[in-house]
C-alpha positions as CSV (number, residue, x, y, z in Angstrom):
1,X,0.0,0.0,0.0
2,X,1.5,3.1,-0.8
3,X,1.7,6.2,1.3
4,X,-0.9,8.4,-0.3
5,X,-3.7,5.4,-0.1
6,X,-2.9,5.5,3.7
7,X,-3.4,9.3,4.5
8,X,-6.7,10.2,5.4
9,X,-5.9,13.5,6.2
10,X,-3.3,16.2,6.8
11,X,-0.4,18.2,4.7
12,X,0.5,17.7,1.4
13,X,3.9,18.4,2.3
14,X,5.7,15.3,3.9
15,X,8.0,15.8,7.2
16,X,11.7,15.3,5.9
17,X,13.1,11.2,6.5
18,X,14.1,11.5,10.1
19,X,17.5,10.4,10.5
20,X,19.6,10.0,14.1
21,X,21.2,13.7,13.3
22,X,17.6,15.3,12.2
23,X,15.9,18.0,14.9
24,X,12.4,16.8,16.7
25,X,9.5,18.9,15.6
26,X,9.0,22.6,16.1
27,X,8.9,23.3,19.4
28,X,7.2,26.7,18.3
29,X,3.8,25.7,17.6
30,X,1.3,26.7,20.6
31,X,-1.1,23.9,20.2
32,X,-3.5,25.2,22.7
33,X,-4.0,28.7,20.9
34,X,-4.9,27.3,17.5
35,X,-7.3,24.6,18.9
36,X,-9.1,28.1,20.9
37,X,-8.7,29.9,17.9
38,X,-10.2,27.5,15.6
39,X,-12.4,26.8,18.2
40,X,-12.3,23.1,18.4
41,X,-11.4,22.8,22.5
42,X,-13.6,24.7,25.0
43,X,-11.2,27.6,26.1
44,X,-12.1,26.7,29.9
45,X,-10.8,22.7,28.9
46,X,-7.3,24.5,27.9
47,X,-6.8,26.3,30.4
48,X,-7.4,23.9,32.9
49,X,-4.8,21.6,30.6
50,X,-2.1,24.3,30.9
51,X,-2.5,24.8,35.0
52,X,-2.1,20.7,34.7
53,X,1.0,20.7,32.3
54,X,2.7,23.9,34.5
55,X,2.2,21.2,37.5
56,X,3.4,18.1,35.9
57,X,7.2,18.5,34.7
58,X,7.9,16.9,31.1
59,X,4.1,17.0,30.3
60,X,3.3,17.8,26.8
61,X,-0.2,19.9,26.4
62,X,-1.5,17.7,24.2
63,X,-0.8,14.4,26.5
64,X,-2.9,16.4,29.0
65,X,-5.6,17.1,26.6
66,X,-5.7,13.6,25.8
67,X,-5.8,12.2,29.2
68,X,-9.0,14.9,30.3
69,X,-10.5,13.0,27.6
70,X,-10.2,15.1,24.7
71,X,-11.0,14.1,20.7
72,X,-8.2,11.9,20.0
73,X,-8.5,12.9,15.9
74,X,-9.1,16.9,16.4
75,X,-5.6,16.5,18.6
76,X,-3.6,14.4,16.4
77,X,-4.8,16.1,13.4
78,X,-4.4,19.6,14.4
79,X,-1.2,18.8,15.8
80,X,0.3,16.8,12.8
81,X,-0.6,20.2,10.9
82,X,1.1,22.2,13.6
83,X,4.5,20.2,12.7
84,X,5.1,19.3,9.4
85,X,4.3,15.5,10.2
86,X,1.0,13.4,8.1
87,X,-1.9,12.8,10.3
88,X,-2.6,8.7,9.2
89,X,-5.5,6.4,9.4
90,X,-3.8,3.0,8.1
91,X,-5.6,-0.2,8.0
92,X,-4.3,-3.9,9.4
93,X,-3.2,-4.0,6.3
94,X,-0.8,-1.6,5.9
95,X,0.8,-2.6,9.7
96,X,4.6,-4.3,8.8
97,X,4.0,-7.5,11.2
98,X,7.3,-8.4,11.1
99,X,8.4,-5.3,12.4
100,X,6.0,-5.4,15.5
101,X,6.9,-8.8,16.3
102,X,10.8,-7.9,15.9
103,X,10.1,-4.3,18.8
104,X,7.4,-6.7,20.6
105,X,3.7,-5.7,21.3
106,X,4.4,-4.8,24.6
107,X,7.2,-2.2,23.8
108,X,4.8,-0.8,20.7
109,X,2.1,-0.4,23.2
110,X,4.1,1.0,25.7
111,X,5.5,3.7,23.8
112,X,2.1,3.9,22.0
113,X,4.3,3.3,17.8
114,X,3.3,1.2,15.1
115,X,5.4,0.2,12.8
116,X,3.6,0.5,8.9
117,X,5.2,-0.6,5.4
118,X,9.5,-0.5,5.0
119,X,10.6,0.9,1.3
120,X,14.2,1.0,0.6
121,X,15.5,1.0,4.0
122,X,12.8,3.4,5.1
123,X,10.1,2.4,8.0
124,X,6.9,4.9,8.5
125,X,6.6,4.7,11.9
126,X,3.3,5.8,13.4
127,X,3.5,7.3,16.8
128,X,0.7,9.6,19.2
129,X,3.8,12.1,20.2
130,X,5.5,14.1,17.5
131,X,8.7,15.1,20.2
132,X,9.5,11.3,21.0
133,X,12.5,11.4,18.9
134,X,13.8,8.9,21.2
135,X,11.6,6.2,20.8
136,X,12.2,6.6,17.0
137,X,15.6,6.1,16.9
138,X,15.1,3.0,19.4
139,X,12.9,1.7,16.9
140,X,15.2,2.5,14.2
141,X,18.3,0.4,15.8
142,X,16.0,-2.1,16.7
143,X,14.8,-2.8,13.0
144,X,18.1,-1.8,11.4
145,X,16.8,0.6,9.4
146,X,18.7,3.7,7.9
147,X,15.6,6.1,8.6
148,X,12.1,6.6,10.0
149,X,9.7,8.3,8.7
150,X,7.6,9.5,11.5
151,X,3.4,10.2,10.7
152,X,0.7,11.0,13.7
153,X,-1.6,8.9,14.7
154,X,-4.5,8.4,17.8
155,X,-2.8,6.9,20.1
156,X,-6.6,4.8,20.5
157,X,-5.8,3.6,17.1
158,X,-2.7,2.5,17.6
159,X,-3.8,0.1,20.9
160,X,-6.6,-1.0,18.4
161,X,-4.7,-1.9,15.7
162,X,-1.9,-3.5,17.6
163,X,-4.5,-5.9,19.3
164,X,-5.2,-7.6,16.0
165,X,-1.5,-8.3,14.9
166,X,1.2,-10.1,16.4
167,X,-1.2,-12.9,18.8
168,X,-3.3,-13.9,15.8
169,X,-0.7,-13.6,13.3
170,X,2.0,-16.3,15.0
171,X,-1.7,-18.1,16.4
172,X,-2.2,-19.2,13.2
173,X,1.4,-21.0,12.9
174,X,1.1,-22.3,16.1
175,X,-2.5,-23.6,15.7
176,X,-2.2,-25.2,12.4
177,X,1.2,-27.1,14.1
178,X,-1.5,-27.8,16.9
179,X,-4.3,-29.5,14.5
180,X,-1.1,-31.7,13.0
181,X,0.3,-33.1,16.5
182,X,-3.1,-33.8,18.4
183,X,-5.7,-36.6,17.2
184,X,-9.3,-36.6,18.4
185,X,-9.0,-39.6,20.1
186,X,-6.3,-38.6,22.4
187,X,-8.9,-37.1,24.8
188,X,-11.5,-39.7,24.8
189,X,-14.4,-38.6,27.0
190,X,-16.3,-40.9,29.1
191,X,-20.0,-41.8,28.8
192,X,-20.6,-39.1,26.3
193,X,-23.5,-40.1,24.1
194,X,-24.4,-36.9,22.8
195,X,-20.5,-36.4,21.5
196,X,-21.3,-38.5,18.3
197,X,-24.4,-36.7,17.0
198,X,-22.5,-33.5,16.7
199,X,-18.8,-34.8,15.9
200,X,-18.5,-33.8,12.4
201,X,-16.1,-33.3,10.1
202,X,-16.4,-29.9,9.9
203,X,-15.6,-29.6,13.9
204,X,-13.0,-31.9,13.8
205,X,-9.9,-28.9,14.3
206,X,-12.1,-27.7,17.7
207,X,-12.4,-31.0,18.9
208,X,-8.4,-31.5,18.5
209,X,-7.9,-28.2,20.0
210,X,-9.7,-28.8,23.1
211,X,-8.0,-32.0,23.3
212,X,-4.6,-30.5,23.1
213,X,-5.5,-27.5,25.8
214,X,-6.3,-30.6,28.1
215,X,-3.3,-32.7,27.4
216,X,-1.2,-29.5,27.8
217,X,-2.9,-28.8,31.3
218,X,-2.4,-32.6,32.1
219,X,1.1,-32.3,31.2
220,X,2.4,-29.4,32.7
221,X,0.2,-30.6,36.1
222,X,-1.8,-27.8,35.9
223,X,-5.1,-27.7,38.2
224,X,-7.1,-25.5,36.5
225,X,-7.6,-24.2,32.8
226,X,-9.1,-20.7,32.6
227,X,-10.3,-19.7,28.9
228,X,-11.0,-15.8,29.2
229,X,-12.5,-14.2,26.0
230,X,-11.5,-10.1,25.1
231,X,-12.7,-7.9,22.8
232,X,-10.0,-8.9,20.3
233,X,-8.6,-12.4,21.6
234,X,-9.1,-15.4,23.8
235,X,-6.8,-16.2,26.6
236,X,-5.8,-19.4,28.1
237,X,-3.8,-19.6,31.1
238,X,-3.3,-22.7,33.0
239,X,-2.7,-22.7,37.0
240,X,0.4,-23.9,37.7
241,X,1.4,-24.4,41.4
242,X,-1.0,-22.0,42.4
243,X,0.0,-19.5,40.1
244,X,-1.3,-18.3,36.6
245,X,0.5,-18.7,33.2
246,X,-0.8,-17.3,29.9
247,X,-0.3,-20.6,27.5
248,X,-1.9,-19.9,24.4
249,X,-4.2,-17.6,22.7
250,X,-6.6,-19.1,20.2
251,X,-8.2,-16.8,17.4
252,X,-11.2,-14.9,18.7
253,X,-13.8,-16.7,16.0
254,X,-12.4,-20.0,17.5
255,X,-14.3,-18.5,21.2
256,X,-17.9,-19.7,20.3
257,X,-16.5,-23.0,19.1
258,X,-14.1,-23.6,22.0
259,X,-17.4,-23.0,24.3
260,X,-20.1,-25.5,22.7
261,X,-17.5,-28.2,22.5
262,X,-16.9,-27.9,25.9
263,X,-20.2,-27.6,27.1
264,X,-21.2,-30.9,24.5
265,X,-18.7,-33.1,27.0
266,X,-20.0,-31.5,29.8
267,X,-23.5,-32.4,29.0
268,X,-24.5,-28.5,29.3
269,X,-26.8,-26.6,27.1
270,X,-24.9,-24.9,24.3
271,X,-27.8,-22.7,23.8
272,X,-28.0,-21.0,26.9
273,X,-25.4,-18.2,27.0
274,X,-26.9,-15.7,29.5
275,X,-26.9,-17.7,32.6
276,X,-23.9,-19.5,33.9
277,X,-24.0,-23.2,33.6
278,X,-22.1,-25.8,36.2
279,X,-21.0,-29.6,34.5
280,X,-18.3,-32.0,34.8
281,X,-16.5,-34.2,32.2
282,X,-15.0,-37.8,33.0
283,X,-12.2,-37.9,30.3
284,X,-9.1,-40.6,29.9
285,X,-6.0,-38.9,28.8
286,X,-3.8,-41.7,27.1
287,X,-5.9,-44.2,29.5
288,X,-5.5,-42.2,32.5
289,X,-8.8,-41.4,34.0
290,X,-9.5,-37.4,35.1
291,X,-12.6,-35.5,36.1
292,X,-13.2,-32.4,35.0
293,X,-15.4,-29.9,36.7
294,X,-16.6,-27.4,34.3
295,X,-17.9,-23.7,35.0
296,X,-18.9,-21.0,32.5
297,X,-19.9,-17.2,33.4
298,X,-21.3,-15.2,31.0
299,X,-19.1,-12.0,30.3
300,X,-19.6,-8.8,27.9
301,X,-17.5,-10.4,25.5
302,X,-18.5,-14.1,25.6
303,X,-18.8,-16.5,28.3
304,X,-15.7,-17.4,30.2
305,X,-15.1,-20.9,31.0
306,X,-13.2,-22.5,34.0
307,X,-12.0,-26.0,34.4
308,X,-10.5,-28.0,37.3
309,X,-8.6,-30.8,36.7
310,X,-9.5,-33.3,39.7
311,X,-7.0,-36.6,39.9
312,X,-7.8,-39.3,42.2
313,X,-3.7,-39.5,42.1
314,X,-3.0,-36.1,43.0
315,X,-4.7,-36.8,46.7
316,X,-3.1,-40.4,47.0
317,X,-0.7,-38.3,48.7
318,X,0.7,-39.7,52.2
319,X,1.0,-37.3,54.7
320,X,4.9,-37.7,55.1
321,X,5.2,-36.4,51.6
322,X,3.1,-32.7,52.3
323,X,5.7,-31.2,53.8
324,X,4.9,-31.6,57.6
325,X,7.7,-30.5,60.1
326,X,8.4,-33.9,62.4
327,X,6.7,-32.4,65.0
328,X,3.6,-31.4,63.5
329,X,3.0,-34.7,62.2
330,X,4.0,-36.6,64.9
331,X,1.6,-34.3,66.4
332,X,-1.1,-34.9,63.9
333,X,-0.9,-38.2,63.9
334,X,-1.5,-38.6,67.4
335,X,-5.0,-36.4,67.2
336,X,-6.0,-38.9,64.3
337,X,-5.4,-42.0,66.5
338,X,-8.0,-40.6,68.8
339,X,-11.2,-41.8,68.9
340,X,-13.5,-38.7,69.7
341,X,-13.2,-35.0,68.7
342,X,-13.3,-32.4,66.6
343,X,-10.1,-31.9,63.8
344,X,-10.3,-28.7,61.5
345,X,-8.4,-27.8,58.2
346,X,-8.3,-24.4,58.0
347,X,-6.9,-22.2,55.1
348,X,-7.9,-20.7,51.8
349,X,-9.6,-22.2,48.6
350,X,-6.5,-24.4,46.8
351,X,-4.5,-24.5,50.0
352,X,-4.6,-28.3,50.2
353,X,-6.9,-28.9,52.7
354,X,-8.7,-31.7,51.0
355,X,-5.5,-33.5,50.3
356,X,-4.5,-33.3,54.2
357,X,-7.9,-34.3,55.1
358,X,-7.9,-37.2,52.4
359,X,-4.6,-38.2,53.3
360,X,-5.1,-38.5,57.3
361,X,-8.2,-40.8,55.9
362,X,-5.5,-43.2,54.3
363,X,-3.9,-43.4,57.8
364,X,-6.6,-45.0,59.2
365,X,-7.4,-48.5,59.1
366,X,-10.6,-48.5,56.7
367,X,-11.3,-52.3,57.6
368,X,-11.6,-51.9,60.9
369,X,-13.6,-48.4,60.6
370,X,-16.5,-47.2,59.3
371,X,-15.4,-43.8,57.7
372,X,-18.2,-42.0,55.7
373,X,-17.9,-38.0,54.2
374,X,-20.5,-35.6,53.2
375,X,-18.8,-33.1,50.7
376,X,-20.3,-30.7,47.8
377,X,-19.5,-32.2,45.6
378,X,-17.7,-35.6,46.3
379,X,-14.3,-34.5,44.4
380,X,-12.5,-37.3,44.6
381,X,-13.7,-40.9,44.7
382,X,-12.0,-43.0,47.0
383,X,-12.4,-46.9,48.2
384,X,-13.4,-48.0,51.3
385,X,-15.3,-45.2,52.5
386,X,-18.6,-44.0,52.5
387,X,-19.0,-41.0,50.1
388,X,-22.1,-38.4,50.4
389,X,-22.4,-35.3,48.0
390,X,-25.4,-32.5,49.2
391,X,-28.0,-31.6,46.9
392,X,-29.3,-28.4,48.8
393,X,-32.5,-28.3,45.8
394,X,-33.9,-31.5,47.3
395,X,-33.3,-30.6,51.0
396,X,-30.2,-32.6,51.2
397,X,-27.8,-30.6,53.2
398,X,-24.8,-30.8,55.1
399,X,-27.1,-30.6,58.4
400,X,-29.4,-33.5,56.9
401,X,-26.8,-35.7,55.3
402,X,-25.3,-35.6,58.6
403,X,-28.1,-36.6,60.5
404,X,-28.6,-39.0,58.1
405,X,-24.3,-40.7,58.4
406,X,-24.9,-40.3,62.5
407,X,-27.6,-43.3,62.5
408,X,-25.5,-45.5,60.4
409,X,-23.0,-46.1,63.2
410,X,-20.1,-44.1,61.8
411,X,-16.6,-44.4,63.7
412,X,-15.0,-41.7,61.7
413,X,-16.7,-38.4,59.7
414,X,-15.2,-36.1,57.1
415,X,-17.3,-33.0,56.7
416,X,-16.6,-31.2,53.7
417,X,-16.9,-27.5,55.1
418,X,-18.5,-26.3,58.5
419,X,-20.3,-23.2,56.9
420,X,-23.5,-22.7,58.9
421,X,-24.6,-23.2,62.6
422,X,-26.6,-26.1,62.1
423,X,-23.6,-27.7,60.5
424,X,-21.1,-26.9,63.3
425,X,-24.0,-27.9,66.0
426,X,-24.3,-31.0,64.3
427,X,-20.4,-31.8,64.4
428,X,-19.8,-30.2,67.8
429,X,-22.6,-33.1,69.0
430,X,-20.9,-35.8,67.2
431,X,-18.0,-35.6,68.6
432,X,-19.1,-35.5,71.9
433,X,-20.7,-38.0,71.6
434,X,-17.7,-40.6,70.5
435,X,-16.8,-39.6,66.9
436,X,-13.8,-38.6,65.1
437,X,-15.4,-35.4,63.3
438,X,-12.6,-34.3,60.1
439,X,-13.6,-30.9,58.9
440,X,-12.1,-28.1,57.1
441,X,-13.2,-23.7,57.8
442,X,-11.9,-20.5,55.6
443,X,-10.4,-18.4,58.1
444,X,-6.6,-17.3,58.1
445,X,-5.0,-18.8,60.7
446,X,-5.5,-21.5,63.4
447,X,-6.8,-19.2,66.5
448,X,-9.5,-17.8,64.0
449,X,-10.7,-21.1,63.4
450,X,-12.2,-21.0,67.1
451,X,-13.2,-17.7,67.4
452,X,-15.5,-18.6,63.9
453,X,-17.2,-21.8,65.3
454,X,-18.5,-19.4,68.2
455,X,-19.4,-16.2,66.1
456,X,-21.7,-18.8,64.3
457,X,-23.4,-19.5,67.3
458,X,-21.5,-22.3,69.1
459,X,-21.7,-21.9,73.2
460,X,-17.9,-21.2,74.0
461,X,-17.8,-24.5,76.5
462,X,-19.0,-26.9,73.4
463,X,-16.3,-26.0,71.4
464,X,-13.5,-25.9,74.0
465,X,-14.7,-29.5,75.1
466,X,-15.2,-30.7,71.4
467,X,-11.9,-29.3,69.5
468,X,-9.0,-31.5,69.8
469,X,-6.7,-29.9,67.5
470,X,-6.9,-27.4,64.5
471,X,-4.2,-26.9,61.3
472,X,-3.6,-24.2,59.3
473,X,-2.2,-24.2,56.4
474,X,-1.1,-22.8,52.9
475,X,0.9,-24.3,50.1
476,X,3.9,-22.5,49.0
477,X,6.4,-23.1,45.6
478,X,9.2,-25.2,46.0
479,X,12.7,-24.5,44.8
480,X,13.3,-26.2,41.2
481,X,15.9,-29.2,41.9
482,X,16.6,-29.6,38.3
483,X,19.0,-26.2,38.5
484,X,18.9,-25.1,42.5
485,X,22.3,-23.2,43.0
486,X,23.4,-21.7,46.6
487,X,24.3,-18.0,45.6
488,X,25.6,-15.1,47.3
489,X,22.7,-13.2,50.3
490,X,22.5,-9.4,48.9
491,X,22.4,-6.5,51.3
492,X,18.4,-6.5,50.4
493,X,17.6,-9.5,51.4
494,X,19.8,-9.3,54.7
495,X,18.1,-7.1,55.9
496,X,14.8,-8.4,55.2
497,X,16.3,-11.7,57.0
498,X,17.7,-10.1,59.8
499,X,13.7,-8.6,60.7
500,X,13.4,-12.4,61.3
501,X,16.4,-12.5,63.3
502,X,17.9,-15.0,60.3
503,X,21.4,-14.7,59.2
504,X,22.7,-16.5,55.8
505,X,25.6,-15.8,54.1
506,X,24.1,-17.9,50.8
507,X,20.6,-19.1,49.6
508,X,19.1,-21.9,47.5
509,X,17.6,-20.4,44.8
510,X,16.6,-21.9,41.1
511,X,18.6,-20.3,37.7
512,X,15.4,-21.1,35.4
513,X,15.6,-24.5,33.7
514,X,13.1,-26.0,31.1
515,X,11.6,-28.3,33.3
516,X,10.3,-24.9,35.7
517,X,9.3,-22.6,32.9
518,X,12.2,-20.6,33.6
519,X,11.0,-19.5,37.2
520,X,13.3,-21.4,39.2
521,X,10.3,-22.9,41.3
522,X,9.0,-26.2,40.2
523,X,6.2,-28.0,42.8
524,X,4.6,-27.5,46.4
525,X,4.9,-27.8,49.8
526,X,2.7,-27.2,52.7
527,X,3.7,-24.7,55.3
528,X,1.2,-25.8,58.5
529,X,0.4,-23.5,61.9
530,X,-0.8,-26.3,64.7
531,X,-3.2,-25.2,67.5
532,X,-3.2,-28.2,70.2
533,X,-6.2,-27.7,72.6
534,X,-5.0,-28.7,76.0
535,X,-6.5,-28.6,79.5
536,X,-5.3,-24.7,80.0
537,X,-6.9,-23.8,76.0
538,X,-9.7,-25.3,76.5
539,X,-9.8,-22.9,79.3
540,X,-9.3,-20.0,77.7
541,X,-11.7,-20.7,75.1
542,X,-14.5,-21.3,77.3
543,X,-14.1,-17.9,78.4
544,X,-14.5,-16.5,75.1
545,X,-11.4,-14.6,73.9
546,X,-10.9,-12.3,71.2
547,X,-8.9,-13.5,68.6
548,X,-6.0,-11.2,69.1
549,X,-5.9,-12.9,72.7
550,X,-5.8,-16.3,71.7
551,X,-3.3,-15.9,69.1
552,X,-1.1,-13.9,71.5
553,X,-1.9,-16.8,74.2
554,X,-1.0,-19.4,71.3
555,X,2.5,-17.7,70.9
556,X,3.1,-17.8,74.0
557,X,2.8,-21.4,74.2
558,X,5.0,-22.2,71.4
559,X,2.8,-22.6,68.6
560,X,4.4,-22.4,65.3
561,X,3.4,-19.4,63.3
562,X,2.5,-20.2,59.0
563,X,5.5,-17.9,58.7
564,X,7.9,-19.1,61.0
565,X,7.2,-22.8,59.2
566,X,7.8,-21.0,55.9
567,X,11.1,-19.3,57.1
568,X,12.3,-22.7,58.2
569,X,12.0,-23.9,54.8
570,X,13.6,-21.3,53.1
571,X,16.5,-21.9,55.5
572,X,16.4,-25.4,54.8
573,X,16.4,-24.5,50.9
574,X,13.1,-25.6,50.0
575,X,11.5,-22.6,48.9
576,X,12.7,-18.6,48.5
577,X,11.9,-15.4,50.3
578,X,9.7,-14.0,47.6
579,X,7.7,-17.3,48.0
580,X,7.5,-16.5,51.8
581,X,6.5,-13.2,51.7
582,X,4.0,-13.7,49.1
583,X,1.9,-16.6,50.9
584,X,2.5,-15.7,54.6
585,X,1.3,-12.1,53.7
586,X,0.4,-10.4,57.2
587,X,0.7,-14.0,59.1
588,X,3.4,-13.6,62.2
């Protein structure tokens, strides 16, 4: 496309090439007079831009303008008259692609350029700010270019246009590379008798795409997938040990696709886009057998979708292997052995509390013991036990279901989540009564986990003579042992340390390796905080303490703190600093 057939508007005569040696702009030009003059900017709107820029060193008049919310075109335009420079409207068309992926979309959206057609050596570069000479000679070394030839453009345009290049443009490569690698039936779903009526040729490259977003999740052991539509794009990012990763982004077309083939193996209605719909897939990934719990939300630019991966091997986990101090579990052990009480779980959603709860189960001997649960919903399947999911449409809650597992002479209960008082008065009675109650609450730390049970509405007395023993706990990123390395302790971090009254000359840290992504943190461990009600607790909480009081009294008793477990493990070399600081948070 040549020049002329991409300006819309502007001067006939062309700034001169700008070259390294070449002056920025005329700084002459009072922008703000001939927009007043020509009456295009309310008077009062530039004035109240100048006060701004006299208030803001290195602000330009038009940046200010621009930010109040001015007309991006009158701006641009009148300013691209002002200096000698084109005023530009190009199409996606006329964007070099190979030049944006070369400078990155971040940096071109950053400094707010675009990069349009090269011609003998030449780039026309559009940018939003006619005295950024600097940018421009950036982006001249960065293309190896001999000259830029700089045109105006809104800098609205510029975002707009950049969305649509590089992600769809190398999406394409990638996804055709995709289609060839993955076969349908390396996903084969489970009890799916609607899947053949609508498998068809013509959605044969969905099908395989879903099929490789799920192998890749199984692969990289991610926990959840999260597919999160844009105005332009799609995003997929995969939870990886707790944290986010952006793994692919499929063309936006491919959205409404992506969607109904989901909701096809989930058994959910693909015509119902409004409301948000709740399903699960049972799938076998080269014969290994996974559940998928499946949740879409409608959004204002399609309907988001959110997987979680559920693997009846992921809570096979004993509890020697989920990073329990020796004295904690020895500790934790002993409470399971018992044959009465109350035992609470306590931390936030994806801190591991199922597999702790799961895994003390596997401790027990399930011959000997009737063990039943009553979870929403029954994640994982497990032999042996008696498994209960709630149904709160029919009346079957965790109170009832409950009521119901008490009169079928149960030794041992697991109890999905105390959330209500009738719940928690159900427990409380069951374990007074000769039961080993398992149970898990959302509160921050141990301590809060008794203060909770009596803000619901439990008599102080009942829960100090019911509550053996409650764990906290969080799971935090282990150090990568593919490329750990012992380097040097900078002043920073000493510092930091020596708040904690810690002292290393050298810490374990990961390089970045292919097997962690490059992070240098590959895996989990569980950081715990153990509350032991004794004779002198059970004291205290029977006459009702604040929480600040029963932490302090915890302390004081030598409870280990979430963050004083997690400093012992970065001294140990198991995880980093940044990992403590990031899941301890405000925990002392």
């Amino acid at each position: 496309m040549h020049d002329s057939d991409m300006i819309q508007a502007g001067r006939s005569t062309t700034r001169d090439l700008w070259t390294p040696d070449a002056g920025g702009p005329a700084a002459s030009f009072d922008l703000g007079a001939t927009l007043a003059r020509r009456d295009l900017i309310p008077l009062d709107q530039i004035e109240a831009a100048r006060r701004v820029q006299r208030q803001t060193p290195g602000a330009s008049l038009h940046r200010v303008l621009l930010d109040m919310g001015a007309d991006e075109t009158i701006i641009l335009r009148t300013l691209a008259e002002g200096t000698g420079l084109d005023f530009v409207s190009p199409d996606q068309d006329a964007i070099d692609n190979q030049a944006v992926g070369v400078l990155g979309t971040d940096y071109c959206k950053a400094r707010s350029v675009l990069p349009l057609k090269q011609d003998d050596g030449c780039c026309t570069v559009a940018t939003s700010d006619p005295n950024d000479i600097a940018t421009l000679d950036e982006v001249r070394l960065e293309l190896g270019v001999q000259r830029v030839r700089q045109v105006l453009c809104e800098p609205g345009r510029i975002a707009s246009l950049l969305e649509g290049t590089e992600p769809d443009h190398t999406e394409e490569l990638d996804l055709q590379q995709i289609l060839a690698d993955a076969a349908e039936d390396d996903v084969e779903v489970v009890e799916d008798a609607e899947d053949d009526e609508v498998d068809d040729g013509s959605a044969s490259p969905v099908v395989r795409y879903v099929n490789h977003i799920i192998q890749t999740a199984v692969r990289e052991g991610a926990s959840d997938i999260h597919i999160e539509p844009s105005e332009s794009g799609v995003k997929i990012r995969l939870r990886i040990d707790g944290v986010l990763h952006e793994t692919m982004n499929p063309p936006r077309r491919m959205l409404a696709s992506l969607t109904s083939r989901i909701k096809i193996m989930a058994s959910l209605d693909i015509a119902e886009r409004r409301l948000p719909q709740d399903g699960r897939i049972r799938v076998q990934v080269h014969g290994r057998p996974l559940d998928l719990r499946v949740s879409t939300a409608p959004t204002p630019h399609g309907e988001k979708t959110v997987m979680r991966l559920l693997d009846n091997r992921s809570i096979q986990v004993p509890l020697d292997d989920l990073g329990f101090s020796p004295e904690t579990l020895a500790s934790w052990r002993s409470h399971i052995a018992r044959p009465h009480g109350i035992l609470l779980v306590t931390g936030p959603t994806g801190s591991g509390k199922t597999t702790t709860l799961y895994g003390s189960i596997q401790e027990l001997d399930l011959q000997r013991l009737n063990v039943s649960t009553v979870e929403d919903p029954v994640e994982y399947q497990v032999r042996g036990i008696t498994q209960m999911q709630t149904h709160d449409r029919i009346g079957l809650t965790f109170g009832s279901a409950l009521r119901t597992l008490l009169r079928q002479d149960p030794d041992v209960i697991m109890v999905g989540e105390i959330r209500d008082q009738e719940t928690a008065t159900i427990a409380i009675q069951a374990a007074l009564t000769g039961h080993l109650v398992l149970s898990t609450l959302h509160t921050n730390d141990a301590p809060s986990s008794i203060t909770r049970l009596i803000n619901i509405g439990i008599e102080p007395f009942l829960v100090s003579g019911a509550v053996n023993a409650v764990l906290a706990q969080r799971l935090i990123r282990r150090v990568c042992d593919r490329c750990a390395a012992d380097v040097p302790v900078s002043p920073e971090t000493a510092d930091i340390l020596a708040t904690f009254g810690i002292t290393l000359e050298t810490m374990r840290q990961g390089a970045g390796c292919e097997h962690c992504r490059g992070g240098g943190l590959s895996g989990r461990l569980g950081i715990h905080e153990m509350l032991e009600v004794d004779d002198a607790m059970r004291d205290r909480i029977a006459a009702n303490p604040s929480v600040n009081a029963l932490r302090t009294h915890c302390c004081e008793s030598g409870m280990t703190t979430l963050r004083e477990d997690a400093l012992a493990k970065m001294v140990a070399g198991h995880t980093t600093l940044q990992e403590v600081l990031r899941v301890t948070g405000d925990n002392h």
